[in-house]
C-alpha positions, 0 to 999 in steps of 0.5 A, spaced: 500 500 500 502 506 498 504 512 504 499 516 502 493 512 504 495 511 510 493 515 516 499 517 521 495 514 527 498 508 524 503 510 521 507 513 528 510 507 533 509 502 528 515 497 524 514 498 516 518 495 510 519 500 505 519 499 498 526 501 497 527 506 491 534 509 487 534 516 492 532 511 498 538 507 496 543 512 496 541 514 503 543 507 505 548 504 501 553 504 507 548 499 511 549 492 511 545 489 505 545 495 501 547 491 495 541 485 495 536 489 500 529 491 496 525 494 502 528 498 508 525 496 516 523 503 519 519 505 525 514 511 524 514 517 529 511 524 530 518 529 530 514 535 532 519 540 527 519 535 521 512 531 522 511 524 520 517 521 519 520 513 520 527 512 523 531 507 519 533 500 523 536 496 517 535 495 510 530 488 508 530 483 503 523 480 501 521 474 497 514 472 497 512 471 505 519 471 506 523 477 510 530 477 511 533 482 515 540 484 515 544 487 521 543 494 522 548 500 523 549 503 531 553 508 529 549 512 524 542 515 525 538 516 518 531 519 518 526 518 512 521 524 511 513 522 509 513 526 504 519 523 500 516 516 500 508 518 499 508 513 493 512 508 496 510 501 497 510 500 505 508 494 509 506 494 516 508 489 520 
């Protein structure tokens, strides 16, 4: 389901895979997995200056049922804002 249709109620303290794109991917190319990950597992919150916003835990690879996540990074923090995603694909999980 894309972003946009989604209500930030649900969106905000909730774990998400997000479809990953070329301008996310170059957001994440020094995670573990940026060469074979195909979503990003993320945790939506309100920043009250930025608005709805995911915090970036891991990069993901998705096959059918089947998810694998890959370690993730301690030493960085990366944020993605709503807005950059809203015709993303996202799943909540």
């Amino acid at each position: 389901m894309r972003s946009k249709n989604i209500d930030f109620r649900k969106i905000s303290d909730n774990f998400w895979l997000v479809s990953m794109n070329d301008k996310l991917r170059k957001v994440v190319e020094e995670y573990p997995g940026a060469d074979l990950a195909n979503f990003i597992l993320c945790y939506g919150y309100v920043d009250h200056e930025a608005g709805l916003s995911l915090e970036v835990l891991a990069l993901s690879s998705k096959e059918a049922e089947e998810v694998h996540i890959f370690e993730p990074r301690t030493d960085i923090s990366s944020k993605i804002r709503i807005g950059a995603i809203k015709d993303e694909n996202i799943c909540f999980l």
